[in-house]
Structure formats: structure tokens, C-alpha cells
N, C-alpha and C positions, 0 to 999 in steps of 0.2 A: 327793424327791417320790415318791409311791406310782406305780406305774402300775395303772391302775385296771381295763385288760384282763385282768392278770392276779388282781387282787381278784375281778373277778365270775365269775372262771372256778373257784374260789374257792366263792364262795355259791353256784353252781350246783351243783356235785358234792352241796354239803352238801344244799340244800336240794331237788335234784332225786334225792336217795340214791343218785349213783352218777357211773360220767362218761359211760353213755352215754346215757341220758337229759339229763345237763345239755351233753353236745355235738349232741342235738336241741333243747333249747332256746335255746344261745345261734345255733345254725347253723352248726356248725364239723364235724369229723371230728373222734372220739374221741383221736385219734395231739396233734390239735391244742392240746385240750383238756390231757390229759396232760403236756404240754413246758410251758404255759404254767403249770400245777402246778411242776413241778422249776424252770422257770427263775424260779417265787416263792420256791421253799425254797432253790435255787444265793444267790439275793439276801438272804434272809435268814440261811444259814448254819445251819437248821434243818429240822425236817419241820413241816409248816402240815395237812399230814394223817395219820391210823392209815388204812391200807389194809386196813380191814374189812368186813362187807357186813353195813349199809351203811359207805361209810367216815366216822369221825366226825373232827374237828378237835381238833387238839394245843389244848395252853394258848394260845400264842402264836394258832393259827389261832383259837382263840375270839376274841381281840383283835381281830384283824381284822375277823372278821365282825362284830363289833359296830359297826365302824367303816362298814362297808358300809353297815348297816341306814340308820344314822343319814345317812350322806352321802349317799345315796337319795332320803330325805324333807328334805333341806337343798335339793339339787337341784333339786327339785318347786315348792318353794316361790320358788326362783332363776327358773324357768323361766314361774312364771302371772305374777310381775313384767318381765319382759324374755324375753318370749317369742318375738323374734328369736334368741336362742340356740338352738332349736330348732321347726323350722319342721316336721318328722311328731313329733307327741305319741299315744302309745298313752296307753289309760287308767291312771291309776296302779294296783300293784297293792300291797295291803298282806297283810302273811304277820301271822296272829293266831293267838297258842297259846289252845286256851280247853278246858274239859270238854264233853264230848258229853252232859250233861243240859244244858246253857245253852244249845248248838247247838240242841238239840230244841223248845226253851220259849221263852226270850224272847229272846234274842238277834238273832233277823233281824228281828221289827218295830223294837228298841233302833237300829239302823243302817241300817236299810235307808233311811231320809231323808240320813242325811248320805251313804250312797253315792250314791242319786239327784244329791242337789247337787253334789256334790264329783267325780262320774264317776269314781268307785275302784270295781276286783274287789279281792275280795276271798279268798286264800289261808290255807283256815284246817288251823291244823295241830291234832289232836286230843290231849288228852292231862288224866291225870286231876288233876282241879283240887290234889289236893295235891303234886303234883310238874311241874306246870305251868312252873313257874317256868322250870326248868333249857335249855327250850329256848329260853330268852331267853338266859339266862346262857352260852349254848353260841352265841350269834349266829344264830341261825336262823330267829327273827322278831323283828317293831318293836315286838309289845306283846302281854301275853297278860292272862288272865284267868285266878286262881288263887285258893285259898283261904291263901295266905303272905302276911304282911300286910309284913314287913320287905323294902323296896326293894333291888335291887340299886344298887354303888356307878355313879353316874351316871342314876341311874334314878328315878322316883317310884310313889307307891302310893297309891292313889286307895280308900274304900270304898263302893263298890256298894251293897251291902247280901246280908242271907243268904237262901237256897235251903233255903226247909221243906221236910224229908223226910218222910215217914209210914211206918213197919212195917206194908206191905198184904202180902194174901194172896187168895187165892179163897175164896169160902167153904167149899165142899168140902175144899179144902188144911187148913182151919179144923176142920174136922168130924172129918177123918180124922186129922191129928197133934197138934190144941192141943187142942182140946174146948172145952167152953163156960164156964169160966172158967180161961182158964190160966194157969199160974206161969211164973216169967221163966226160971226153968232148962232148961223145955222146949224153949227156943227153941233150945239146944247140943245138945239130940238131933234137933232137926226139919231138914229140907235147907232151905237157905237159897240164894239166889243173891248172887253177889259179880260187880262189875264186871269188874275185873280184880286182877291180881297187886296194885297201887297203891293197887286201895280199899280204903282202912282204916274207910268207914263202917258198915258192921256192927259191925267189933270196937267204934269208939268208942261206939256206940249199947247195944251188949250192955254194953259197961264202964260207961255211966249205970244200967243194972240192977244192976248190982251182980254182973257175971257175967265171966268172963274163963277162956280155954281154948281147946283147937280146937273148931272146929265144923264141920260138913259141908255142905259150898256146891256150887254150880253156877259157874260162870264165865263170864260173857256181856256182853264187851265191844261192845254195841250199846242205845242204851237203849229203842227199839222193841223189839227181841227182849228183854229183860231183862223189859219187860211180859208181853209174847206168851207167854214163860213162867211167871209167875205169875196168870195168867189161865187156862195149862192147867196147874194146881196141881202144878206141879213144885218151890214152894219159895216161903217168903216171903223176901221182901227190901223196900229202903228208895227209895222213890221221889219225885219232886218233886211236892208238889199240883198244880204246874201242868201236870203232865203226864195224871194223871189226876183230870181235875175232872168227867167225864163217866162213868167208869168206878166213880167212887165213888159219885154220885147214882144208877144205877140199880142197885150195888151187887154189879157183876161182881167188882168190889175192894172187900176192908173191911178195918179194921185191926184190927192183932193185939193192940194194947195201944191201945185208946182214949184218947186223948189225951197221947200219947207220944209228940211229934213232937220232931225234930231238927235242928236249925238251923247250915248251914255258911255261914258269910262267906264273903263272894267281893271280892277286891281287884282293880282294875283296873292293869295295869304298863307304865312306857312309859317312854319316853328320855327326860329333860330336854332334851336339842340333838334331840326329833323333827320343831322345826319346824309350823308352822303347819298343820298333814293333820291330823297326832297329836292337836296343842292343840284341833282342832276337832273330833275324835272322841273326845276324851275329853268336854268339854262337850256332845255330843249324848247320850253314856251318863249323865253327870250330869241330865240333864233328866230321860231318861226313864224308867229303872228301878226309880223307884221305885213307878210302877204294877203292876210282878211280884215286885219283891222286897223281903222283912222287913229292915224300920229298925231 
């Protein structure tokens, strides 16, 4: 049998990035947190953590916390049936990997009814929709939202639908580097801005031009400020229409190539054993997304 004090002491380090944070969240002393560490790896005969900062989990510790995730929402679902098993109920909380343009745009009207219903927070971990995944695969949330469409093993993949981008710019930014009809070459001498290390959507976009090479970016892992700077013509880059539908009608943003949008799928990912929260949060995303995002 597992003991389960030491599993969540466990998911706390991982998901609180460290142990003294995760010995203020479980309520213990750090010295406590740490033994219950070693006396998991003494019982398994291996390390369950790399002592890095932050520290990340062995192969086996991914095991585990997968296992957490799931028995968490098995629990939940234990506990609204035979609710004598626990008589103080905090609100459930669920940990979601997703992109920080979804975070920005539709995301919180798509949920925000089933957490009403359902009385769930919600803990969302950031992370760019094409490497999303991994923080699932690494046990660290119950379900994420990515643009990878193949499930992990035990897991399913749901399609959402895709997140049109547009090639905006300021129009000054327009005037000053592209001019008034420009060629797609121009766009590898003009500064461009890039999400972060992870986003590959510029390259893919420049590579439907028929363009490929370095090019010179800004880097602006925030998707408020990612506008805020192409609004003060520091660079075009590739943004969601749903972000700026009001910046394009009075035309503080125009696009660089008219009619040259680009289309990322967005998969929904979650645990087959997540239990009746998950099954219910995946059918509230199924009803409603299709009001913000292309079928």
C-alpha cells in the first residue's frame, strides 16, 4: 500500500517548486517535509527527486505523481457520494497546463460555469501551447490544454478547435520597416517579437511564406505586453483575433499580410481514471468553445 502522506509531500515540492514553499502549504517544517522525501526514495530504493532549483522528478517520481493527480479526482468524486468520509471539504482545486493566449481570451467564460457548479479553484500552470503537454507527462497537473494532438498513455485528447493568429503591426512600424506593399522577405530583416524560447509560431508562419532563416525578435513572455509592444512599433508579431478585435476596428493594429492568418489547433488532455470533475469539465469545454474557436 502507498502511504499517501508521503506521495503528497511529493506533489508539493513538485508543484509548489521547492520544499519550502510546499512545507508552507502542506503545514509542516521544511526538516519534515525532506524525511518524508527520503523516507519515499528509502522505500522505493531510488531517488523520486533531481535536487534542482526548481527540483524536477525522476522517471519513477513522474509515475507517482501521476498517480496523485488521478487519485485526487477519484477521491472527490468518493467523497460528494459518501460524504461522511469527510466532514471539513475545502474547495477542490484543479492544477491546468494551458497557453497564456487561451488564459487571456476564452478560457475563463469556457469554465467559469462549471467552477460556479462544481465549487473548484482553479491552479493554472502556464506554459507554451506546443510543449504544454510535458507538464502533464511530468505529473504536475490533471489536464492541460495544448496544440499536440497524440494522448498520452492513459490519457485522452479531446479537439477544441484552433486559435486564428493574424501578422499585426502598428501602422507606423508599417510605414517605417515594410512599406506599402511588402515582400515576405522583409519580414527576416524587420524585429519581430517572439513569445518565448518555445514559440515556434513565427518560424511556422514565415515557413507558410516560403521563408526560413534567423530573424530578429524581441522576446515577451506576457501576452498583454506582447501587444503593448506592437502597439509601440517595436516589432510585428502573430497574435489571436480574439485578443485584439477592438485594436483592429480602430486600427491601432493592421496586418502585415492581408489575409494571411494562421490557425493553431488546441487539444484538450486529461486522464481517463480523472473521474467525474474532469468528465464534467471536459463536457462544459465541449459545449462551449465553439463560440471563440475555428472548427
Amino acid at each position: 500500500m502507498f502511504d499517501y502522506k508521503l506521495l503528497a509531500a511529493l506533489a508539493a515540492v513538485v508543484e509548489q517548486a521547492g520544499f519550502d514553499r510546499a512545507a508552507q502549504a502542506l503545514g509542516l517544517s521544511q526538516s519534515a517535509v525532506s524525511q518524508r522525501i527520503k523516507l519515499l526514495e528509502a522505500r522505493l530504493g531510488q531517488p523520486v527527486l533531481l535536487r534542482a532549483t526548481p527540483p524536477q522528478p525522476t522517471e519513477v517520481g513522474r509515475r507517482l505523481l501521476n498517480h496523485v493527480q488521478q487519485v485526487r479526482l477519484l477521491e472527490r468524486d468518493l467523497q460528494a457520494h459518501v460524504p461522511e468520509l469527510d466532514q471539513v471539504r475545502l474547495p477542490e482545486r484543479l492544477r491546468i497546463a494551458l497557453n497564456a493566449d487561451s488564459l487571456s481570451t476564452w478560457w475563463a467564460e469556457a469554465v467559469a460555469p462549471f467552477c460556479t457548479a462544481n465549487g473548484v479553484v482553479l491552479d493554472h500552470v502556464l506554459e507554451d501551447q506546443d510543449v504544454g503537454l510535458k507538464r502533464m507527462r511530468a505529473g504536475e497537473v490533471a489536464a492541460c490544454v495544448c496544440s499536440v494532438e497524440r494522448p498520452l498513455a492513459g490519457a485522452r485528447s479531446q479537439f477544441l478547435g484552433a486559435m486564428r493568429y493574424r501578422a499585426l503591426a502598428s501602422p507606423a512600424y508599417v510605414a517605417r520597416h515594410l512599406g506599402a506593399a511588402p515582400s515576405a522577405e522583409v519580414l527576416l530583416r524587420a524585429p519581430a517579437i517572439v513569445f518565448g524560447p518555445d514559440d515556434q509560431l513565427q518560424h511556422r508562419y514565415l515557413a507558410s511564406l516560403g521563408l526560413s532563416g534567423p530573424f530578429s525578435h524581441h522576446l515577451c513572455p506576457s501576452s498583454e505586453g506582447f501587444v503593448r509592444l506592437l502597439q509601440c512599433d517595436l516589432g510585428w508579431g502573430l497574435v489571436p483575433e480574439l485578443q485584439v478585435r477592438e485594436e483592429l476596428a480602430n486600427g491601432v493594429l493592421i496586418d502585415v499580410f492581408q489575409g494571411k492568418p494562421i490557425d493553431v489547433p488546441l487539444y484538450w488532455h486529461h486522464w481517463r481514471n480523472g473521474g467525474d470533475l474532469l468528465a464534467e469539465l471536459t463536457r462544459q469545454l465541449s459545449r462551449s468553445v465553439k463560440q471563440w474557436l475555428v472548427n
